[in-house]
N, C-alpha and C positions, 0 to 999 in steps of 0.2 A: 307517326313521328319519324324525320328523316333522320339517317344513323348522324348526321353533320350538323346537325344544330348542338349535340354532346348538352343534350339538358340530364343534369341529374336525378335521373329516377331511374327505375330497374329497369335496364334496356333485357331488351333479349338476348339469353346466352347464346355463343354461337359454340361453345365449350364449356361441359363441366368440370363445374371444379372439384378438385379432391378435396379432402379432410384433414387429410395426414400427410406430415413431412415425407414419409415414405413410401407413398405408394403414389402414382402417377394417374393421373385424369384420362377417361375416358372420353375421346375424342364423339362427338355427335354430331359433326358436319366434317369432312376431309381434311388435308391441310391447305388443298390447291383450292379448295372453292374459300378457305377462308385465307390464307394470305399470297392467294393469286390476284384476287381483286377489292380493290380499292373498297370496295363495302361492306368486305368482309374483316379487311383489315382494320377499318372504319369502328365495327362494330367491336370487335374485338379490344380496339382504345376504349371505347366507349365501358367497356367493363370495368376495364383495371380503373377508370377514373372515377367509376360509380359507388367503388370497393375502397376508393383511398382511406387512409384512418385516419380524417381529421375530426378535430374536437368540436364540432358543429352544433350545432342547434339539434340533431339527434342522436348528440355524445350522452351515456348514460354511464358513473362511475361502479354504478354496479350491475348492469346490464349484462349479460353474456354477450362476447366482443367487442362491449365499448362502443363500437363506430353502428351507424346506421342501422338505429333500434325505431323508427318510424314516426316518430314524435318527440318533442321538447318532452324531456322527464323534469323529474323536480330532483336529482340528485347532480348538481352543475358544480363545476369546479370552484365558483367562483364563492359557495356557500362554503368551502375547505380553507378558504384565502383569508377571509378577514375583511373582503368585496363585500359582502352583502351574507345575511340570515335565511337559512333556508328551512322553510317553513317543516320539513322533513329531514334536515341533517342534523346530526348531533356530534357533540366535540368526539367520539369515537371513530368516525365515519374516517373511511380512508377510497381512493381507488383499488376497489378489491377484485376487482374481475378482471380476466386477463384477456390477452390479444398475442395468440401465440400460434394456433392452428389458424386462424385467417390471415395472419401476417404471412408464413410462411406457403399457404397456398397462394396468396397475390404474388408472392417471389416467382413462385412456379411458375404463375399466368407471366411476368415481365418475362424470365428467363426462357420461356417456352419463344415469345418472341423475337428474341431476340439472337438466339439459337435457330430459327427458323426461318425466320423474313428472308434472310441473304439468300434463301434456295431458290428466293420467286422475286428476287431482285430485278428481272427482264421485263416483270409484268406493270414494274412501277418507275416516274422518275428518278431522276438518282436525288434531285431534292427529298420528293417525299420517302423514299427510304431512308435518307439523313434525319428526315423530323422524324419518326418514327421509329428507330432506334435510339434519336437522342429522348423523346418523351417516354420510351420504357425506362430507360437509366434513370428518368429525374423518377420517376414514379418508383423503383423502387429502391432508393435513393429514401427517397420520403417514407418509405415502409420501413426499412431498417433504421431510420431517426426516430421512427415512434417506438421499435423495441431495443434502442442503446438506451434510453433517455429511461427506461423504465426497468430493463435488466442488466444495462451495463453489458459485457461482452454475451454472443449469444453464436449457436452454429451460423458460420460462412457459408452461405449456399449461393455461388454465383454463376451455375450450372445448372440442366435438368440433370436428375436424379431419376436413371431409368432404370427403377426398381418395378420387376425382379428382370427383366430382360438383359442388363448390362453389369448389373452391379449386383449383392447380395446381402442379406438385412443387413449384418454385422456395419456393410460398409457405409448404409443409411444413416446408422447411430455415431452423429457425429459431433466431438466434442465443443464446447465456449471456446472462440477466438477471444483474444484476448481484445480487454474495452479496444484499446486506441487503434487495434486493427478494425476493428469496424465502422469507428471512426474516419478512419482513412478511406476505407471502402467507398462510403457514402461521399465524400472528399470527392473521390476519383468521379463516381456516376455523376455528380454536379457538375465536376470539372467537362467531363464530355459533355455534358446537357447544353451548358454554357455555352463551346465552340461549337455545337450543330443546330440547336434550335433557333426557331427565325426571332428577327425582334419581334413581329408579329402572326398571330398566330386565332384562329377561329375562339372566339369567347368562351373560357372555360377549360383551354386548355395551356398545357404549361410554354412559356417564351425564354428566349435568353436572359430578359430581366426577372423573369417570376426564378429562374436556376439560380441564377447570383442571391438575389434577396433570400431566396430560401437559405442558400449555403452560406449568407451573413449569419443568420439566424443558428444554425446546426454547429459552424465553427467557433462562435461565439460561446454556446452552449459545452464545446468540448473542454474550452480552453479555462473556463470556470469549473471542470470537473477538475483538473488536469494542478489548478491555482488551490480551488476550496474543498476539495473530497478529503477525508483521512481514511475513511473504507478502503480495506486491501484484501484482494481473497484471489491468492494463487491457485491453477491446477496445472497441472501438467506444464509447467514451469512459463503459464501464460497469464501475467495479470487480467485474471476477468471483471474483475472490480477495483476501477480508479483508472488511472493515466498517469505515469510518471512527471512530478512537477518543471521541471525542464522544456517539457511543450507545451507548456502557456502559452510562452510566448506568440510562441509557430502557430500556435491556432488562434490565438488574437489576431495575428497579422491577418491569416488567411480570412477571417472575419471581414477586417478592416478593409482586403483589398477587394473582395467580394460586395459589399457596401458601396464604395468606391464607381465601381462598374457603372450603377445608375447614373454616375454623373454622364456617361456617354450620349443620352436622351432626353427629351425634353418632355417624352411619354408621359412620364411618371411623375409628378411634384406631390404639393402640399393641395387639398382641394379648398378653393379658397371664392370661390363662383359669387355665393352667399355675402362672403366675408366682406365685413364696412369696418373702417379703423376709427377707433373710436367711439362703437354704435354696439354697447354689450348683445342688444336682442338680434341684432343681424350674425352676429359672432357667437350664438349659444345658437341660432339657428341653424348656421352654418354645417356647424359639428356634429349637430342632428344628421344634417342632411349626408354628412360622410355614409351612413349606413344604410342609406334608404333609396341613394341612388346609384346607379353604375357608374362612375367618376372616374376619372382619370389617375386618381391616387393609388385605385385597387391592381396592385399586382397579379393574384392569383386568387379565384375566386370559385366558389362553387354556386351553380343558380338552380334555384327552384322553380317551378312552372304549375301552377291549375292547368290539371287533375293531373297531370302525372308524378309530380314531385312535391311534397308539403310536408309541413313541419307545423306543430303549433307553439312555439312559442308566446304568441300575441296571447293565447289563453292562458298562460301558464304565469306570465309576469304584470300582465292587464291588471289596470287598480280595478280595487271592488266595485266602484261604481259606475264603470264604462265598461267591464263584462255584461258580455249576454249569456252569460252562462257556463257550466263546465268549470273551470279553475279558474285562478288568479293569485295572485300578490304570494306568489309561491319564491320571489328571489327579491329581498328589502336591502338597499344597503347602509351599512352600517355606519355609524357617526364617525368611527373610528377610521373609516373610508374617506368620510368627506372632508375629516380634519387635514386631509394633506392637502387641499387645495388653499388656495391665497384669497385672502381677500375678507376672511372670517376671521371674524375678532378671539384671540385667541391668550391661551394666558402661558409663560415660562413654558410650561411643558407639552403646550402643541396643544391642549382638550379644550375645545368652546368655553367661551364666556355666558355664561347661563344667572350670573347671578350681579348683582350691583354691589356696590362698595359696602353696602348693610349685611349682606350676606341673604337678600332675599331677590325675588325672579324680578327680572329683565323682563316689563310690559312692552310688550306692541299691539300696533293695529292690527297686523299679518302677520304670521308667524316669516313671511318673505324676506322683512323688513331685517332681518338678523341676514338674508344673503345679500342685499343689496352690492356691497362692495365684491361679491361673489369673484371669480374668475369665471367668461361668461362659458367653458368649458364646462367647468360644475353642471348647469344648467342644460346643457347637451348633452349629458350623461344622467342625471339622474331628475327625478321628479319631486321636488320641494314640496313640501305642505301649503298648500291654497295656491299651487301653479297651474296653470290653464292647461287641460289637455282633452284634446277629440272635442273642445267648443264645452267643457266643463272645465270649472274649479274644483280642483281634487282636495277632496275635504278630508284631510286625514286630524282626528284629535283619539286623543287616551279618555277627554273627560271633561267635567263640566267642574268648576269650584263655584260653589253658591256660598259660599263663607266671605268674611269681609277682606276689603284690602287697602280700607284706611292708612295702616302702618305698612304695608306690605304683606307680599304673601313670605312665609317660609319655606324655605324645602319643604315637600311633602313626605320624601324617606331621607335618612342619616345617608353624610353621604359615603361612598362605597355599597351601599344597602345592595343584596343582591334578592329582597323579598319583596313579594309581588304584590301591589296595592292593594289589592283583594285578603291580603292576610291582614294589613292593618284598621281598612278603611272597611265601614259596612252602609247598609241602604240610609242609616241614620246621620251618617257625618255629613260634612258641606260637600266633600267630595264625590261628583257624581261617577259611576261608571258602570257601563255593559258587561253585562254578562258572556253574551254573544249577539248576533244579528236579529236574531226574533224579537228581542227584550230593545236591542235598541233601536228599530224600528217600528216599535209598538210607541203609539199616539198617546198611550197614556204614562208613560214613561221618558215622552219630553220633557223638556225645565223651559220653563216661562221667564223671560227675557224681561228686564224693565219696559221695554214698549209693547210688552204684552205680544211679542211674538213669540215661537216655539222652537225650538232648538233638541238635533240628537244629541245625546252624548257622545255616541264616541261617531261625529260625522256622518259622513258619504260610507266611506272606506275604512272607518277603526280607526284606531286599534283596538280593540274589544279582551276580555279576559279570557274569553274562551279558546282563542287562538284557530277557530272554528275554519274561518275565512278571512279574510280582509288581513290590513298593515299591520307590518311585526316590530319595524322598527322606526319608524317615522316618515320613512322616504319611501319613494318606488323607483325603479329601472326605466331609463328614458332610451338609453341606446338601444339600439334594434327595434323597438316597440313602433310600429306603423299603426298613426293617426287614422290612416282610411280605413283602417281592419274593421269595421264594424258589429260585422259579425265572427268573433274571434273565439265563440265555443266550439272545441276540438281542432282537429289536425286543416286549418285552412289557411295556413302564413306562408308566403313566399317569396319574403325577404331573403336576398342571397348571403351567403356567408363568404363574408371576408377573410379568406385566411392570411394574404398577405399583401401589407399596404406600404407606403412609402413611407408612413410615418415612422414604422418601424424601423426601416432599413437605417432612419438617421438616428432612431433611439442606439441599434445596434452598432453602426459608427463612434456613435460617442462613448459608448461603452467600451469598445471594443480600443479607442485611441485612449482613452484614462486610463485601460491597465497597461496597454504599451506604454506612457508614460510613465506610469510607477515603477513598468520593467526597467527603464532606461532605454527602451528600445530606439533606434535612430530611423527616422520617419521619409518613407520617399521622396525622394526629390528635396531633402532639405526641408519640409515642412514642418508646421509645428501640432503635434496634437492636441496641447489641452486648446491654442485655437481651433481647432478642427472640431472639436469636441465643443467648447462654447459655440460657434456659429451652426451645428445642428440642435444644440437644447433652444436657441432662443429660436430659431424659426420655427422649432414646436412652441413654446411658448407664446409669439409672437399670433397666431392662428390661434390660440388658446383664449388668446385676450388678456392673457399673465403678465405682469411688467416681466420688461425683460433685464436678463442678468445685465450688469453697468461694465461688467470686463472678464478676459479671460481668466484671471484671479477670480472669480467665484467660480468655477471649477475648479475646488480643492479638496475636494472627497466624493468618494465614488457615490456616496449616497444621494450628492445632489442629481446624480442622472440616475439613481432607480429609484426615488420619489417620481420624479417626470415619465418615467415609462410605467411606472405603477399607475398613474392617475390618467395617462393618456392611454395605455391599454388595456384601462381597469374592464372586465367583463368579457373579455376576448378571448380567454383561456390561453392568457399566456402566464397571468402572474401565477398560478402554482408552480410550473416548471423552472419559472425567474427564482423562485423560493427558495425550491429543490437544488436548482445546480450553484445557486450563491450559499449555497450547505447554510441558512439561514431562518430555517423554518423551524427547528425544533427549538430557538429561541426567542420566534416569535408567538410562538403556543405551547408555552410552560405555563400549566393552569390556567391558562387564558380565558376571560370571558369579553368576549363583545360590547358593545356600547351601542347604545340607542339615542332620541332625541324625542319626545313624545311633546306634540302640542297641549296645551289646556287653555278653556276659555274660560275669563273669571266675567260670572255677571253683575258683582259688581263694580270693577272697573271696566265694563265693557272694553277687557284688554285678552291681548293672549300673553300666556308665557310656555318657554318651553325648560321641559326637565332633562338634562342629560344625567344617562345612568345607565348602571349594567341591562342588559336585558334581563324583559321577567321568563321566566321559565313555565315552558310547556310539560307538565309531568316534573318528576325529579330534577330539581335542581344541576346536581351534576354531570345531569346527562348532556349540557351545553355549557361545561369546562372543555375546553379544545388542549390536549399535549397531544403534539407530532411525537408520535413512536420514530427514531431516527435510523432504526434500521429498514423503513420506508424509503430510502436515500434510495435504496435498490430495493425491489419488489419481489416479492414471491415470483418465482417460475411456477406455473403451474405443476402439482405434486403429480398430478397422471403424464405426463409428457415426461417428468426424472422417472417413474415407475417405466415408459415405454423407453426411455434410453438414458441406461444405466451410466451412458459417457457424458451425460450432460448434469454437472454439479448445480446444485440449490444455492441462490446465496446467502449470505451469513445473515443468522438469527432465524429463522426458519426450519 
């Protein structure tokens, strides 16, 4: 592998890394053979980008270190959010594992660089010493955004720490800067990133537009801590927890002006290749295709390669019956996911229309026929019941009703019911349903059709009672999922990860100009926010297939632009954090249980209907009640790192 193509797998060290904040790495090759020349310095990038801590396709929430554990696990954020049902998360489940010793030794790899390069400045252009200092800054820039976002202020280390040769324990143990200083920190490293990095730059590593976008994203995120946090925990007369409200403002703006920047390019748009106005399946295809290919939208990106880089997600999220094996239908999302989109018949309070004016099920042909008016978004995101995928129709049903439907069907459970059909219904009612896959794959346990054909119960894919295998909640995951994966048992996907795209930058725009407007703030050049902010939601809209808004008067509450960045970057591992810093989470899961949408075929109206309802429960019921514990705002520090340095406070509740 050449060090310059920067494919993401474990390049080879040219330097080990330490362990501990306090003791320094043992050099295994010079310093002259590594940042005397261009392939040492090469390789040397090539690390720190291999180490970054994005939430990737091998992000595990409880994994030790979080980042790059080797495979799609089934513990994803997106099962924490209200996205989707994880076949393995329960409403207790939090990010519990830390990233405190790999944070801090990637600090060490930047700061090693960067404290060094300038010795062997003669060996290299003065360009590429500029990119090269400015991609350590954005990199750990990005390292200290994933431990603000998680512990709020933490040790400043913007320096090597040449312990024991310069400095002495004591001085290693170094207390919490306070939040908004480290905030600002990462401010600064962006700000340089921004004025030295090229616009262009070798695929996969960071540009002056991937620094801006990012530092939209980061200041954005302060300035909601800064507006929405009531968490306060002084020490050493340095707020470590929170941001004094007064710089809202100041980091909305920098938000906004950082956003901004991409208007300088023409690099970056909306990807729209696909896209036919007017034409819903060219416009769900489209959006598909945002993920699947290298497009022009993607800012900052991570790529995988056969053999040396892989991931399995395609097994992990793959319907039951286009696996070859290994896992599956391990992340289902939820109704209560799909009800934010447009286009679905819906009643006063946002929840599907599931029943007719009698108070019994809504027949169709196809369970489709309920998305028809869809937003063709929807559709590019997730996998409807009897939607064609991999040259299959994805047969997801709960069941078979052989009872009549003369008069109509009724509910099958009261509703709110949170008991699982299996407690009411037995082998003897009209109500057909699996056990697991064995039972419902068995031939003599089909139901005979008026034309005398045979039919599963519960489908291709489930949902079945056992919860064994196969669909949890009526849908499956269309983004990321590659059609040609075929063979998608174990670690063989190498779809890249998008960490940062355009579409975001104009989500963060719009966001970032709503609360400047709510501030009163006075907008550059005379311009006007909430337009600013209307003409980035409709050209997401617009590319969505979503009517679009009629004027800037419907932007008149913030929530109308975090519906649109919820739905447009639902599955991206952004909306936990969007949660968290909109201090919003622990009122969106107060006893909260989920919602489902489960097909059934009646045989005798050769009709479908579907039942929205809580989901049923795997084991005890209350183990998929979701309350966010709110002193989750800020995370545990790990207790062995407070036991090794007595100067570093725990924060509150812990």
């Amino acid at each position: 592998m050449k060090v310059h193509q920067f494919i993401y797998a474990f390049f080879l060290l040219v330097v080990a890394g330490c362990t501990k904040l306090d003791i320094p790495p043992k050099n295994i090759i010079s310093d002259p053979e590594i940042f005397g020349t261009s392939e040492g310095v090469l390789s040397y990038m090539a690390r720190m980008y291999s180490t970054l801590p994005m939430e990737d396709f091998r992000y595990n929430y409880e994994a030790s270190g979080l980042f790059n554990n080797g495979g799609t696990k089934y513990k994803q954020q997106s099962a924490l959010t209200g996205e989707a049902l994880g076949r393995d998360t329960q409403g207790a489940d939090a990010e519990n594992a830390s990233y405190w010793d790999a944070a801090y030794t990637a600090i060490r790899t930047a700061n090693m660089l960067l404290e060094t390069l300038p010795q062997y400045q003669e060996f290299h252009s003065e360009e590429e010493v500029k990119t090269y200092l400015a991609e350590a800054r954005f990199i750990r820039g990005f390292i200290y955004y994933s431990l603000v976002k998680r512990y709020g202020g933490v040790p400043k280390v913007d320096m090597v720490i040449d312990y024991p040769a310069s400095v002495s324990l004591e001085e290693t143990l170094l207390p919490r800067a306070a939040e908004e200083e480290i905030w600002d920190f990462i401010g600064e490293d962006l700000d340089f990133a921004m004025n030295n990095l090229p616009e262009n730059n070798q695929k996969g590593r960071a540009t002056k537009y991937a620094a801006a976008a990012f530092k939209s994203r980061v200041m954005l995120h302060a300035g909601s801590i800064a507006k929405y946090n009531t968490i306060e925990e002084i020490d050493r007369g340095n707020r470590i927890c929170g941001i004094p409200s007064q710089r809202a403002t100041e980091y909305f703006k920098a938000a906004y002006e950082a956003s901004r920047i991409l208007d300088e390019t023409t690099k970056h748009r909306l990807y729209k290749d696909e896209w036919v106005a007017g034409h819903a399946e060219a416009q769900a295809q489209n959006f598909t295709n945002i993920f699947l290919k290298d497009t022009y939208e993607n800012i900052f990106v991570r790529y995988y390669k056969d053999p040396e880089s892989l991931h399995n997600f395609d097994d992990s999220a793959q319907p039951m019956q286009t696996s070859s094996g290994g896992n599956n239908s391990e992340l289902c999302p939820t109704l209560d996911f799909i009800e934010m989109f447009d286009g679905i018949e819906k009643d006063a309070n946002g929840h599907f229309v599931f029943l007719d004016a009698n108070d019994k099920y809504k027949l169709y042909e196809s369970p489709l026929d309920a998305f028809v008016n869809a937003e063709p978004r929807l559709k590019g995101t997730v996998i409807l019941p009897m939607s064609e995928f991999m040259g299959q129709t994805i047969d997801i049903r709960r069941g078979v009703w052989t009872g009549s439907s003369q008069n109509g069907i009724s509910p099958l459970m009261p509703a709110g019911s949170v008991v699982n059909y299996t407690n009411v219904y037995n082998e003897s009612s009209p109500l057909k349903l699996s056990s697991n896959f064995a039972f419902n794959n068995d031939p003599g346990n089909q139901i005979t059709l008026k034309d005398g054909s045979r039919k599963k119960r519960s489908g291709e894919s489930g949902v079945v009672s056992g919860w064994d295998f196969g669909n949890i909640s009526g849908f499956y995951l269309r983004k990321y999922l590659n059609p040609e994966q075929t063979d998608n048992n174990g670690n063989k996907s190498t779809q890249s990860w998008i960490e940062i795209r355009y579409a975001e930058v104009l989500l963060n725009r719009a966001e970032a100009a709503y609360e400047l407007l709510t501030a009163g703030a006075t907008s550059p050049g005379g311009g006007d926010y909430r337009q600013d902010a209307f003409d980035c939601i409709n050209q997401i809209r617009e590319r969505a297939g979503a009517t679009l808004l009629v004027s800037p008067s419907a932007i008149n509450s913030i929530e109308t632009i975090r519906t649109e960045r919820r739905k447009e970057l639902a599955f991206e591992h952004r909306t936990y954090w969007d949660l968290k810093r909109w201090r919003i989470m622990e009122a969106e899961q107060s006893n909260k249980r989920y919602r489902v949408l489960y097909p059934f075929y009646s045989t005798d109206a050769d009709r479908y209907f579907l039942d929205a309802r809580y989901m049923e429960s795997k084991g005890g019921a209350a183990n998929y009640i979701f309350n966010f514990d709110s002193r989750n705002y800020y995370q545990m520090i790990p207790p062995a790192e407070i036991t090794k340095n007595p100067n570093c406070k725990q924060n509150p509740g812990y």
